[in-house]
C-alpha positions as CSV (number, residue, x, y, z in Angstrom):
1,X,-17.7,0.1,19.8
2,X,-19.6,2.2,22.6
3,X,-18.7,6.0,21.9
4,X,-17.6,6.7,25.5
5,X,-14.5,3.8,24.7
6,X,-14.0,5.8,21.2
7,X,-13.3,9.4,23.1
8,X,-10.5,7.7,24.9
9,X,-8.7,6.4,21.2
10,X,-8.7,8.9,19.5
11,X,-7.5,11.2,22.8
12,X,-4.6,8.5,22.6
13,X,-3.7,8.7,19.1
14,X,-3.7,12.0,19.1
15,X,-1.0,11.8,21.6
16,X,0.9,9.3,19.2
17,X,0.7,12.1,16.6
18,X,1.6,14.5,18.9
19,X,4.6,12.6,20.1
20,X,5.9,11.8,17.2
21,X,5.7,15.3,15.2
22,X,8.1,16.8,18.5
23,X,10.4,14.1,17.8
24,X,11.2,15.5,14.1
25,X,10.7,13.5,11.0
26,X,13.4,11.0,10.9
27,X,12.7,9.3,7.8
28,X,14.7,9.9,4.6
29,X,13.9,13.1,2.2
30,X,13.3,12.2,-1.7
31,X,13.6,15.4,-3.8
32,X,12.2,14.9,-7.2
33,X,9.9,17.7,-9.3
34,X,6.5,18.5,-8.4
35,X,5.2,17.1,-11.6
36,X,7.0,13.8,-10.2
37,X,5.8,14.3,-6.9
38,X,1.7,14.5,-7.7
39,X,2.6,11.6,-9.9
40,X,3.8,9.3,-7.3
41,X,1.1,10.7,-5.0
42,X,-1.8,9.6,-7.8
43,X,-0.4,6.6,-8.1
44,X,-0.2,5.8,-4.2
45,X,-3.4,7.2,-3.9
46,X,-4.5,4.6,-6.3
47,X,-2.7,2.2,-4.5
48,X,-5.0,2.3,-1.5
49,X,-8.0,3.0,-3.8
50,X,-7.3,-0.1,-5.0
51,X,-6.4,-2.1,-1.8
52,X,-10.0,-0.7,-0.4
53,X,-11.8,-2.1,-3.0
54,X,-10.1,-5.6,-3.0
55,X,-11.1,-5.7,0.8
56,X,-14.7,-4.9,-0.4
57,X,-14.8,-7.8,-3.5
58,X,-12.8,-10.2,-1.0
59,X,-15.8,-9.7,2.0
60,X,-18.3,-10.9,-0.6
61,X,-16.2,-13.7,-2.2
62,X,-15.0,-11.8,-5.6
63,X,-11.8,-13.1,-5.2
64,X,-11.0,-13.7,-9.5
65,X,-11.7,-9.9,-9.1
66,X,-9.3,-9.1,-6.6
67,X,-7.1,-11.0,-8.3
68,X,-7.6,-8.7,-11.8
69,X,-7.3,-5.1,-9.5
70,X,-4.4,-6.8,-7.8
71,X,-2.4,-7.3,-10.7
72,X,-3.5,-4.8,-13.1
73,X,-3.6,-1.6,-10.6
74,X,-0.6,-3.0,-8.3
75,X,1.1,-5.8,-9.3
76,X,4.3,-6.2,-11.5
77,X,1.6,-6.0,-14.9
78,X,0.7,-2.0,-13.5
79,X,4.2,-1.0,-13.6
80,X,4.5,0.7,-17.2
81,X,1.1,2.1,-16.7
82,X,2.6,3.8,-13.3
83,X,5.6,5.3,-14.8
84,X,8.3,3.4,-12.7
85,X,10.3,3.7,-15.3
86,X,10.8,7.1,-14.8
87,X,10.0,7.5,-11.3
88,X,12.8,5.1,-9.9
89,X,15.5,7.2,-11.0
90,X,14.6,9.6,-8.3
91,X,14.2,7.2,-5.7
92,X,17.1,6.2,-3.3
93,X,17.8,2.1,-3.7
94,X,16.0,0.8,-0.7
95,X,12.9,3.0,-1.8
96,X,13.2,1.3,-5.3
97,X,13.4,-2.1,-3.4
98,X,10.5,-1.6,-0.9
99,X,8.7,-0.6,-4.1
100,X,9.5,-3.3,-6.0
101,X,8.6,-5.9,-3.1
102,X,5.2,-4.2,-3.1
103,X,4.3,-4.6,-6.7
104,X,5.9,-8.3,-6.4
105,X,3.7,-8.9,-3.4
106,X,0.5,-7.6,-5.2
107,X,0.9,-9.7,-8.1
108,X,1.7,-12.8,-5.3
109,X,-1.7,-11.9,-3.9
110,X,-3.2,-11.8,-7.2
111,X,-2.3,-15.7,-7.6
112,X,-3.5,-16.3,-4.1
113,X,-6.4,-15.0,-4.6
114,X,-7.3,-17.1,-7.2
115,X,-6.6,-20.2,-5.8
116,X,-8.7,-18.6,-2.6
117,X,-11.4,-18.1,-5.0
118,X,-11.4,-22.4,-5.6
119,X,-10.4,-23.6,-1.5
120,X,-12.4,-20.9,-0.3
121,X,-9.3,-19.7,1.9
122,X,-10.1,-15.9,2.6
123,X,-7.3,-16.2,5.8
124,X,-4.5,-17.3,3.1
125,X,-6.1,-14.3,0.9
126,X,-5.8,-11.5,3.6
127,X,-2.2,-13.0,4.4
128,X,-0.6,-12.2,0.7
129,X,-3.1,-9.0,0.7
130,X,-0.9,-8.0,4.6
131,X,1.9,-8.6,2.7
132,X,1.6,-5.6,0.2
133,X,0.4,-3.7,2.7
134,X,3.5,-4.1,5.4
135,X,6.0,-2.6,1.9
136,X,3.5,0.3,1.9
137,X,4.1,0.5,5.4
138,X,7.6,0.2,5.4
139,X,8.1,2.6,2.2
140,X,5.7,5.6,4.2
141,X,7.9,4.9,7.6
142,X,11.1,5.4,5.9
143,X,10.8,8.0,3.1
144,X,9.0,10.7,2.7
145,X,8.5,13.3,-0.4
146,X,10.7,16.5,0.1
């Protein structure tokens, strides 16, 4: 992209931004313990570690390792290694849902993927991957950590 069209962007996001912190923070407040807190944060920071580098593995065609990160970092087979367990009794139920929908639609990618790796399908790939990625979406736009 030209840098004199980038200028323009970011002037406009910023205004976004700007916007949207004089509305106030509408989304719901979770209280839970620190120690709880920079537990989910690790974990969500994983979370997007770990959709990065199926992105990278999926633009060179790795999609049997996609798959394993997928499931075993997201999907329904991460969750004891996560701690839902204990973290869901802190969370309100439609946080627990949205979360739950994510780590389903992980593991649903994961399966994808695989067949993507055989038919070649990286569109059908990036579809199931979008659908993680709109419960992240929807959890971050409608909770936040107190």
């Amino acid at each position: 992209m030209p840098k004199f069209l980038l200028a323009p962007l970011v002037l406009s996001g910023l205004l976004v931004v700007s916007h949207a912190l004089a509305e106030g923070d509408s989304r719901i407040a979770v209280e839970m313990p620190t120690m709880m807190q920079d537990h989910m944060r690790a974990n969500m920071r994983d979370h997007l570690l770990s959709i990065n580098e199926i992105l990278g593995l999926l633009a060179v065609g790795k999609y049997d390792a996609a798959a394993d990160i997928a499931e075993k970092r997201i999907g329904m087979s991460s969750l004891e290694a996560h701690g839902a367990s204990h973290m869901a009794g802190f969370m309100p139920k439609g946080m627990q849902d949205t979360g739950t929908a994510m780590h389903q639609a992980a593991s649903r990618f994961a399966v994808t993927a695989q067949e993507a790796g055989v038919t070649r399908d990286l569109p059908r790939a990036l579809d199931a991957l979008n659908q993680v990625t709109m419960q992240c979406v929807a959890c971050h736009a409608g909770y936040r950590l107190k």
